[in-house]
C-alpha positions as CSV (number, residue, x, y, z in Angstrom):
1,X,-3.1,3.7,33.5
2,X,-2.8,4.4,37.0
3,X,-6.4,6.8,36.9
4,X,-7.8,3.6,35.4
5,X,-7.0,1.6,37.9
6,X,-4.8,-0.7,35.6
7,X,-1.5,-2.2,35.4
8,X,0.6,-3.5,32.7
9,X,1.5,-7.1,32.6
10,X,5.2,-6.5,31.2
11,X,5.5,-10.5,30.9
12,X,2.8,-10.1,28.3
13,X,4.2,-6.8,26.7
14,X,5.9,-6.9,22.9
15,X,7.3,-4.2,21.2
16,X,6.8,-4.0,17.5
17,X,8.6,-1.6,15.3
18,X,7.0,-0.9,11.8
19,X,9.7,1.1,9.5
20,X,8.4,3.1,6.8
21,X,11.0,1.4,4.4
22,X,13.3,-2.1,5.4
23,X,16.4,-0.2,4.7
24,X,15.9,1.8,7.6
25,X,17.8,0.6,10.9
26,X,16.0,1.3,14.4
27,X,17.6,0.9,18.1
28,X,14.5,1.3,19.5
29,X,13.5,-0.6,23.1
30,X,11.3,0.0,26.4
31,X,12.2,0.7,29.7
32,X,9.3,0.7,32.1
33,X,9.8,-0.6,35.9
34,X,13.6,-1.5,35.4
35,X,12.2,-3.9,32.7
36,X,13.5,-3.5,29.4
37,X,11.2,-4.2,26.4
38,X,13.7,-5.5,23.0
39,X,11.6,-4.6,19.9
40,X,10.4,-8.2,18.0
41,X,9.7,-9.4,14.3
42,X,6.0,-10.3,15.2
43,X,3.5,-9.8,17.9
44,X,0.4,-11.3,18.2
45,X,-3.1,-9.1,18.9
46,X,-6.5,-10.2,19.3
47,X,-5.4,-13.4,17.2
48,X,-3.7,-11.6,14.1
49,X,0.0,-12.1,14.2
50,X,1.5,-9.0,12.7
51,X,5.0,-9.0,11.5
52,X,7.3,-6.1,11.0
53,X,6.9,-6.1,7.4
54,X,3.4,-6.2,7.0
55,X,3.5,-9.3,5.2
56,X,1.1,-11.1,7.0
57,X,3.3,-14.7,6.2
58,X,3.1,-15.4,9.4
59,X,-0.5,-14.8,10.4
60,X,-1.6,-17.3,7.2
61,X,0.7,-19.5,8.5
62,X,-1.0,-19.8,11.8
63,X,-4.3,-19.4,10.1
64,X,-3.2,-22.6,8.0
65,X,-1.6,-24.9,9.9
66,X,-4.8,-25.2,12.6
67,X,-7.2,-25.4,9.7
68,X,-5.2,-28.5,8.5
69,X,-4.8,-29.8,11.7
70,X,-8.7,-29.7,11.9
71,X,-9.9,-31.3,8.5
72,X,-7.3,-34.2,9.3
73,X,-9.3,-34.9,12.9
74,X,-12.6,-34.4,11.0
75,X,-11.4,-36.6,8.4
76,X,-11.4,-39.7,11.1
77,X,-14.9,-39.5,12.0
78,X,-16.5,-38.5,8.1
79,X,-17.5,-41.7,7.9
80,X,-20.2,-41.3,10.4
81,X,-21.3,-37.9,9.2
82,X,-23.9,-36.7,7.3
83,X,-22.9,-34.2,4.3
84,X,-25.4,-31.3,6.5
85,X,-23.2,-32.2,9.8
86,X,-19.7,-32.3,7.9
87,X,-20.8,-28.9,6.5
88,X,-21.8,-27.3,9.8
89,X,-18.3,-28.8,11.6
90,X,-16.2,-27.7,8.7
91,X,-17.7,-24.3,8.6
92,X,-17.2,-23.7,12.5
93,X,-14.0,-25.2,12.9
94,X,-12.2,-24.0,9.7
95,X,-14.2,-21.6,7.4
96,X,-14.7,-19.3,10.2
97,X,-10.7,-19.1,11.1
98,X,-10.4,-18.2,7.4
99,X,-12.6,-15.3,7.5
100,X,-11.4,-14.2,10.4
101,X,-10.1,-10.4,9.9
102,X,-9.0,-11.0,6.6
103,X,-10.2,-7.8,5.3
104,X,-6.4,-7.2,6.9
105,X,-4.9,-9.3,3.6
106,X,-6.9,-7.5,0.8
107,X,-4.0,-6.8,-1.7
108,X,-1.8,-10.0,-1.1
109,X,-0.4,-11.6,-4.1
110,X,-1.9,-15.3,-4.8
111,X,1.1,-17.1,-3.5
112,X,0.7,-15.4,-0.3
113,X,-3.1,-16.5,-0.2
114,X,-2.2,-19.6,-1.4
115,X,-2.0,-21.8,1.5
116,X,-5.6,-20.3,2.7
117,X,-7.4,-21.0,-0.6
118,X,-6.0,-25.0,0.0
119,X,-7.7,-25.4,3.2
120,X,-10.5,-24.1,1.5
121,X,-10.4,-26.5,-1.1
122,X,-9.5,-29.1,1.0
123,X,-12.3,-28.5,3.2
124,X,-14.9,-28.4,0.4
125,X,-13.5,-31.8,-0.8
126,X,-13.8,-33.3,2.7
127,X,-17.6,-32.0,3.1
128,X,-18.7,-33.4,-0.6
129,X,-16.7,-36.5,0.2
130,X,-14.8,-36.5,-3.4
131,X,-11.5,-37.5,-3.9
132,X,-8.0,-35.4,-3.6
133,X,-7.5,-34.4,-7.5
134,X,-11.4,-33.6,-8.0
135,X,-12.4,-30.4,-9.5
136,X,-12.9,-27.7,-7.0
137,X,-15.1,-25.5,-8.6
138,X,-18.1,-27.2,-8.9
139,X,-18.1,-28.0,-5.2
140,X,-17.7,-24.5,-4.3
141,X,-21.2,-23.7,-6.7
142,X,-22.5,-26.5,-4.4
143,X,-21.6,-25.9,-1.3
144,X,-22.5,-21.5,-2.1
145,X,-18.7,-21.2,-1.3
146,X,-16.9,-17.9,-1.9
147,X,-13.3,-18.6,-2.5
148,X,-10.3,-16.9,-0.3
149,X,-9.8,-14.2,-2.9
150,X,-13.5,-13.5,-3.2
151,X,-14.5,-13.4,0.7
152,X,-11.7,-10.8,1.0
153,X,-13.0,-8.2,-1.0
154,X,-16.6,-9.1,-0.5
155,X,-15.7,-8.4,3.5
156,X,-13.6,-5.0,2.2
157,X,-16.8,-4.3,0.4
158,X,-19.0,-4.4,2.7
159,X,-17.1,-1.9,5.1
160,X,-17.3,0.3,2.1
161,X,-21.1,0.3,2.2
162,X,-20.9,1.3,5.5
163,X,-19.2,4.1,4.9
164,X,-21.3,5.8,2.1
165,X,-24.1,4.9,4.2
166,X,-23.3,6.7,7.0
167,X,-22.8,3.3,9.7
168,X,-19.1,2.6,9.5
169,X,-17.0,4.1,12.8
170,X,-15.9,7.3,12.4
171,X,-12.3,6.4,12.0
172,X,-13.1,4.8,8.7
173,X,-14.5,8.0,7.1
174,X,-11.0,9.1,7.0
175,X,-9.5,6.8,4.6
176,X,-12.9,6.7,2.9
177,X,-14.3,9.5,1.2
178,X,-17.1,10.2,-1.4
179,X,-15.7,11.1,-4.8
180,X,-16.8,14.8,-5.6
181,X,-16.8,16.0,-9.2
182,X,-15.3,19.5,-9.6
183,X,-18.0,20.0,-12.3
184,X,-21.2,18.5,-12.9
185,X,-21.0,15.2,-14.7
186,X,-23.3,12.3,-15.4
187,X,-21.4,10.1,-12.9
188,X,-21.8,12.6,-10.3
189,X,-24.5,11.2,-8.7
190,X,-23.6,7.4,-8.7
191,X,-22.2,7.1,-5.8
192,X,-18.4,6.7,-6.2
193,X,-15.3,7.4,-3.9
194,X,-12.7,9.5,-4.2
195,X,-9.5,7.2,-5.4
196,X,-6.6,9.0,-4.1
197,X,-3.2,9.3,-5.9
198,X,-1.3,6.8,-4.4
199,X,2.8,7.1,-4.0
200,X,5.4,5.4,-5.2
201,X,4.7,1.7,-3.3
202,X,1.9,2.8,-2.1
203,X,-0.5,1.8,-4.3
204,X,-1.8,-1.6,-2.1
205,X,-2.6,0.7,0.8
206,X,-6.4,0.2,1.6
207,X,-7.8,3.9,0.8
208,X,-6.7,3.2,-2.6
209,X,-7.3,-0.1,-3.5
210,X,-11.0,-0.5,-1.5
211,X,-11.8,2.9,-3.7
212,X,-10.9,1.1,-6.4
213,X,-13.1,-2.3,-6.2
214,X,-16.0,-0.1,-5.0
215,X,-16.0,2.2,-8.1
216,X,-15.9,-1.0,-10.5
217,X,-19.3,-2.2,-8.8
218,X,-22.3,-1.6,-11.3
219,X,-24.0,1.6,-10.1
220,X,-27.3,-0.5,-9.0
221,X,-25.3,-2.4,-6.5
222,X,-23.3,0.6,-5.2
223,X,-27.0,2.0,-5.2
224,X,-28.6,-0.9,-2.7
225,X,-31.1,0.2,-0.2
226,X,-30.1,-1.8,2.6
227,X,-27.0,-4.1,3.6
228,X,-28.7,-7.4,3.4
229,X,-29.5,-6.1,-0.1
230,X,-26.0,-5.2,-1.2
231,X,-24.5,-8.3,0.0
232,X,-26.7,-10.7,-2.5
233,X,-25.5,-8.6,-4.8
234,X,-22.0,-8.3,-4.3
235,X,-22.1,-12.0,-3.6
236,X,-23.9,-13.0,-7.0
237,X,-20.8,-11.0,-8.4
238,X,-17.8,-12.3,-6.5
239,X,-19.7,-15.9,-7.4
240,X,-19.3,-15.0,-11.2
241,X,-15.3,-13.6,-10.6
242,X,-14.8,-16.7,-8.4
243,X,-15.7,-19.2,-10.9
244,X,-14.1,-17.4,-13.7
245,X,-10.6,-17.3,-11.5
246,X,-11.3,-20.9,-10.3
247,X,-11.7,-22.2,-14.1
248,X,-7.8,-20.9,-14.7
249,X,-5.4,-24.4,-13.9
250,X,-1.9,-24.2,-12.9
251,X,-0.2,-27.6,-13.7
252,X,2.3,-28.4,-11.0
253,X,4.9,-30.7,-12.3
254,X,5.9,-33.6,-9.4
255,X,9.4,-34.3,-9.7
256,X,8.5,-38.1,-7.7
257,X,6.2,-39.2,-10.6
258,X,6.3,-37.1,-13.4
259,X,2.7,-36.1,-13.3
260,X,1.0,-33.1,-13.3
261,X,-2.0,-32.1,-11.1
262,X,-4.8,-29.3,-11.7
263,X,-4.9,-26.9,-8.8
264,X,-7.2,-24.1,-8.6
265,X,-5.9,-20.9,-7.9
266,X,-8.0,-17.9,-6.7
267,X,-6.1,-14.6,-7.4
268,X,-6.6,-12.0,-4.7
269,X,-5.0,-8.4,-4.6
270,X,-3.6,-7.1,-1.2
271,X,-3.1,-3.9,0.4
272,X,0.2,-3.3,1.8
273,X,0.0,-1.0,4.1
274,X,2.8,1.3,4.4
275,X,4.0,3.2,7.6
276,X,6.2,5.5,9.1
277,X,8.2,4.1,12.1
278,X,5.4,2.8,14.9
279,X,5.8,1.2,18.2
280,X,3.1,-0.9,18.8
281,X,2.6,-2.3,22.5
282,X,0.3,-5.4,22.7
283,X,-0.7,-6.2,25.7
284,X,-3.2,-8.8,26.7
């Protein structure tokens, strides 16, 4: 640091430890200018909190709560608000926290995404001006709304593309690669990727579960000429998924009045990605 003419901050220095399995017990800590650095269940970098567990709880949490926070302040003023100007707010304040690197929680289960997918909905019902129990999905067909679930892997996607097309980073073409036949086959030539053999709890990682979404993409999509392209499709197919997943209705039984109310679930899949000890410094 000292050729680059920099100098840690060490009251803005965290030490995250990332063990390869929970069972395993670390001592592991920092000394650097008589300052010692104690290893901590989160850290926070370039706005994604990361936990030691790879979870991710705690980033939707803080993902969540603000995007609440926000629809309840808009929520004061929608009376003097077009549908066009709730729209725009809603989608600056809160749909753009949502998609913020969430190509990071492609894998989760539903109940993990859960909280997400309410602000969503919540949102949608705030910009159509429709009451609390209304049905969801056709204000998402409306409003051209991808659900949580759906934006994921349409963002996971879309780094895939760039990767069989040659303009993803380098780094990427590592976990990525083309699927080569070891004889000639008709589905040589369409484009797949190679889907590796995952491990025992590690079949969430990202090189096998962005492999797998990609291969189940009809060959003309994989097969677009340009990205614009392959985003209207991949979008026209995530609509059909999305309103499919949306349709299902979990009945959630309140214990205060004995009634039940239809939520709309959108079911996501998540890659866990699983390590071998790291120490991560974040420094900001």
């Amino acid at each position: 640091m000292k050729e680059h003419h920099l100098q840690l901050n060490l009251s803005k220095t965290e030490l995250l430890v990332i063990p390869a399995q929970e069972s395993i017990h670390h001592d592991i800590s920092l000394n650097m200018d008589t300052v010692m650095i104690a290893p901590n269940k989160v850290a926070k970098n370039l706005g994604v909190v990361i936990d030691d567990r790879l979870s991710f709880s705690d980033h939707i949490v803080s993902v969540a709560r603000p995007g609440h926070y926000a629809l309840y302040n808009i929520r004061k003023i929608r009376p003097y608000l077009t549908q066009y100007a709730t729209q725009l707010l809603v989608q600056a304040m809160v749909i753009s926290r949502l998609d913020y690197c969430n190509a990071l929680l492609v894998g989760l289960p539903a109940c993990a995404i859960k909280p997400l997918q309410m602000v969503q909905i919540a949102a949608a019902r705030l910009v159509v001006n429709q009451p609390k129990r209304s049905h969801v999905t056709p204000l998402f067909i409306n409003l051209h709304w991808l659900p949580v679930a759906a934006r994921i892997q349409h963002k996971v996607l879309t780094v895939a593309y760039k990767v069989t097309s040659g303009s993803a980073p380098t780094y990427l073409n590592v976990i990525l690669n083309a699927y080569i036949s070891s004889r000639m086959l008709r589905s040589s030539n369409t484009n797949r990727l190679a889907v590796p053999s995952p491990k025992q709890g590690h079949s969430k990682l990202f090189s096998v579960v962005v492999p797998q979404l990609w291969n189940n993409l009809p060959v003309p999509t994989r097969a677009a000429t340009s990205l614009s392209t392959f985003k209207k499709l991949v979008k026209t197919l995530c609509v059909c998924v999305g309103v499919c997943v949306c349709e299902s209705v979990v009945k959630v039984s309140w214990l205060s009045d004995q009634r039940s109310v239809c939520v709309s679930l959108c079911v996501c899949v998540f890659v866990c990605v699983t390590l071998s000890v790291c120490v991560c410094v974040c420094v900001w």
